[in-house]
C-alpha positions in Angstrom: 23.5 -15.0 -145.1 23.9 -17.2 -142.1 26.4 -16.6 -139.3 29.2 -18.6 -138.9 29.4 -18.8 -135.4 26.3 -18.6 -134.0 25.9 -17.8 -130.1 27.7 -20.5 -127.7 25.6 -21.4 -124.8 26.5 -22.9 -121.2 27.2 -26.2 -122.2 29.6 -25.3 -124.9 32.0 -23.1 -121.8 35.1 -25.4 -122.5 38.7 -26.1 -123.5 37.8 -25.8 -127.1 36.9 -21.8 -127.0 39.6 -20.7 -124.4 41.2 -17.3 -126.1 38.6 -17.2 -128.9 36.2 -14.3 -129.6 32.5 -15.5 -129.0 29.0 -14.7 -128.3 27.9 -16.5 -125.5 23.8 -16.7 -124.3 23.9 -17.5 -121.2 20.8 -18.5 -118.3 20.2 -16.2 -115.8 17.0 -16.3 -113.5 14.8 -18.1 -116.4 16.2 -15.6 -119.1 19.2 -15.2 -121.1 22.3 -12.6 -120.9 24.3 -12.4 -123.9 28.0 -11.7 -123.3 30.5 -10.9 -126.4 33.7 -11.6 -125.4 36.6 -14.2 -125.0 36.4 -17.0 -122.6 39.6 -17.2 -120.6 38.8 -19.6 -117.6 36.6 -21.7 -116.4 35.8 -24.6 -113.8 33.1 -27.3 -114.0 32.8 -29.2 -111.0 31.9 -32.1 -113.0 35.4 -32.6 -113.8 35.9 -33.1 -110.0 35.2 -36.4 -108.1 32.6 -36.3 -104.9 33.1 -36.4 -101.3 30.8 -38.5 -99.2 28.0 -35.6 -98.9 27.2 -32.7 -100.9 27.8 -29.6 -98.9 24.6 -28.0 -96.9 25.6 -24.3 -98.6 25.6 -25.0 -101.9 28.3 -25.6 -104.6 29.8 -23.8 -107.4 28.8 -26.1 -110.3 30.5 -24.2 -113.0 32.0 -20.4 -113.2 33.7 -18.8 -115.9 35.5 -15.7 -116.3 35.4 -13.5 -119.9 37.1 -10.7 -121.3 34.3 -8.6 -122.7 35.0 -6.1 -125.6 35.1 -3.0 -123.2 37.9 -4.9 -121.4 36.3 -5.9 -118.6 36.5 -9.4 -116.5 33.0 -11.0 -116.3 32.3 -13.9 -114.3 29.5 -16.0 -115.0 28.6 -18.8 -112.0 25.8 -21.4 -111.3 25.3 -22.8 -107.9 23.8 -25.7 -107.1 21.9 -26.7 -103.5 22.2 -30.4 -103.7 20.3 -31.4 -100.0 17.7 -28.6 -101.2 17.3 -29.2 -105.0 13.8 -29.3 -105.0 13.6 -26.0 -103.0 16.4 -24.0 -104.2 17.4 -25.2 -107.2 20.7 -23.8 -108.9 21.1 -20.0 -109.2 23.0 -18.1 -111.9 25.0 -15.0 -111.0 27.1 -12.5 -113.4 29.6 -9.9 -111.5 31.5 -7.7 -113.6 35.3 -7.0 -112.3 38.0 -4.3 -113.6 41.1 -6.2 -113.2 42.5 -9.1 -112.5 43.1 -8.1 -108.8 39.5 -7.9 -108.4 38.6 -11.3 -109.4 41.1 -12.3 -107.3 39.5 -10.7 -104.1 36.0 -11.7 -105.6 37.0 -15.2 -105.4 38.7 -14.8 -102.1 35.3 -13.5 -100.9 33.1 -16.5 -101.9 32.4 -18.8 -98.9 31.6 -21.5 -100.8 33.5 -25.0 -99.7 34.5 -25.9 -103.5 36.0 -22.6 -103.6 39.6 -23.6 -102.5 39.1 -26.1 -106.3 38.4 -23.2 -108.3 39.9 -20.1 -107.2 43.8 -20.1 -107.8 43.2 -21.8 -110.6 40.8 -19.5 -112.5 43.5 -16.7 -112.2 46.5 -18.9 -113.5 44.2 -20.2 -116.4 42.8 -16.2 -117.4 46.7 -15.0 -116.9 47.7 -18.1 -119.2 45.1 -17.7 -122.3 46.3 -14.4 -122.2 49.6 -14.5 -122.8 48.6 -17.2 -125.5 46.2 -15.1 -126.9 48.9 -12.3 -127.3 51.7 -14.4 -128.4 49.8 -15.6 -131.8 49.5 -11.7 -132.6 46.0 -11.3 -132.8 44.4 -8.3 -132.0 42.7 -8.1 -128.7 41.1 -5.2 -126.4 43.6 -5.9 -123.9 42.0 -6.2 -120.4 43.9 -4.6 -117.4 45.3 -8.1 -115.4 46.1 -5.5 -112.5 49.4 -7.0 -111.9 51.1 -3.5 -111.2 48.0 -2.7 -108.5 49.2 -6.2 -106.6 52.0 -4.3 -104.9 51.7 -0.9 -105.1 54.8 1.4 -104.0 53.9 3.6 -101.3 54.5 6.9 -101.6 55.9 8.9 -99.0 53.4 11.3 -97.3 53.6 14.8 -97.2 55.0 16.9 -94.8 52.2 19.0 -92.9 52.6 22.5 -92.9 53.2 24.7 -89.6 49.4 25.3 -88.6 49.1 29.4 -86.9 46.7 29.4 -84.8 46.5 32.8 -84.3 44.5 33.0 -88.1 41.9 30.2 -86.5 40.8 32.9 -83.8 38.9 35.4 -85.2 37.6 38.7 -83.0 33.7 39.0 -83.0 31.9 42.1 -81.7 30.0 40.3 -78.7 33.1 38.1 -77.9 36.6 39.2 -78.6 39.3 35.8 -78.8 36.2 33.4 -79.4 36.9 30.8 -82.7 34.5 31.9 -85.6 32.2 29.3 -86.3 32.1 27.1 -89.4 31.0 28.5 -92.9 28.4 25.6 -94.3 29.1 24.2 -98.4 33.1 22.6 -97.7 32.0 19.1 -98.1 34.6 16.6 -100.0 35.3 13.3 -100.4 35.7 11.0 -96.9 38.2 8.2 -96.6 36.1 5.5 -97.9 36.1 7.4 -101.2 32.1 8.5 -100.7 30.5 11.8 -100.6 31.4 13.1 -97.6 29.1 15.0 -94.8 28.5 19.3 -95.6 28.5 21.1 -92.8 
């Protein structure tokens, strides 16, 4: 029996399958990544008129962000080099993102010059499809949009308990009074969230 819906490619990233449960084969370095998911924004630039001259950098072309069925934000962008198109061609990149709050810093970390076309909008267009896709019932992995995690309450800090230091001073045979020195294996987690130096 043949599919239905057989897998949508590049070309086909558009209006008609905003919200709709696909399998998408997309081009990535002269091979394909196949994505099952929903499409719930995209930008081609296409769609856009031209300035006088096509930026030196490079331009988004087309990016598009999916809902996988773990729940996960994928975006999938090609970038073009227009004054180097015989050099460097257009790239393909995929970047896989937890929330919505993390697309939106991804975005706000591209230093592309179409970027100021594309990026508020992307987030407006995924929050939009869905609240659309919810609203006709349908079931759906629902993706965390990270709206709570926009502006988190802080919580107030802890008190610091009274240190003695009498207990820091310990009394060694060759030197009474001198501080005892520092057992190795209490390693923990730093502040950047890494695995922190054992001493």
């Amino acid at each position: 029996m043949l599919p239905f819906f057989g897998s949508k490619s590049e070309k086909d990233i558009g209006e008609r399958l905003l919200g709709k449960p696909r399998r998408f084969r997309l081009p990535r370095h002269g091979a394909a990544v196949t994505v099952h998911g929903r499409l719930v924004a995209f930008f081609r630039r296409e769609h856009e008129p031209d300035g006088l001259m096509p930026p030196a950098p490079g331009r988004v072309e087309l990016i598009a962000l999916f809902v996988t069925r773990a729940g996960r934000y994928l975006a999938y962008y090609v970038v073009a080099y227009p004054e180097t198109e015989d050099i460097a061609g257009r790239h393909e990149y995929i970047h896989v993102l937890e929330n919505l709050t993390s697309v939106r810093t991804f975005l706000a970390a591209m230093h592309y010059p179409n970027r100021f076309d594309f990026a508020d909008r992307l987030v407006g267009q995924a929050l939009a499809t869905l609240e659309g896709v919810q609203a006709k019932g349908k079931k759906v992995v629902r993706a965390d949009d990270g709206i709570e995690t926009l502006a988190p309450v802080p919580t107030p800090a802890p008190t610091p308990a009274p240190i003695d230091t009498t207990a820091a001073v310990a009394d060694t045979p060759d030197t009474p009074g001198t501080p005892a020195p520092l057992v190795a294996g209490g390693g923990g987690k730093d502040a950047s969230g890494g695995q922190g130096k054992t001493f």
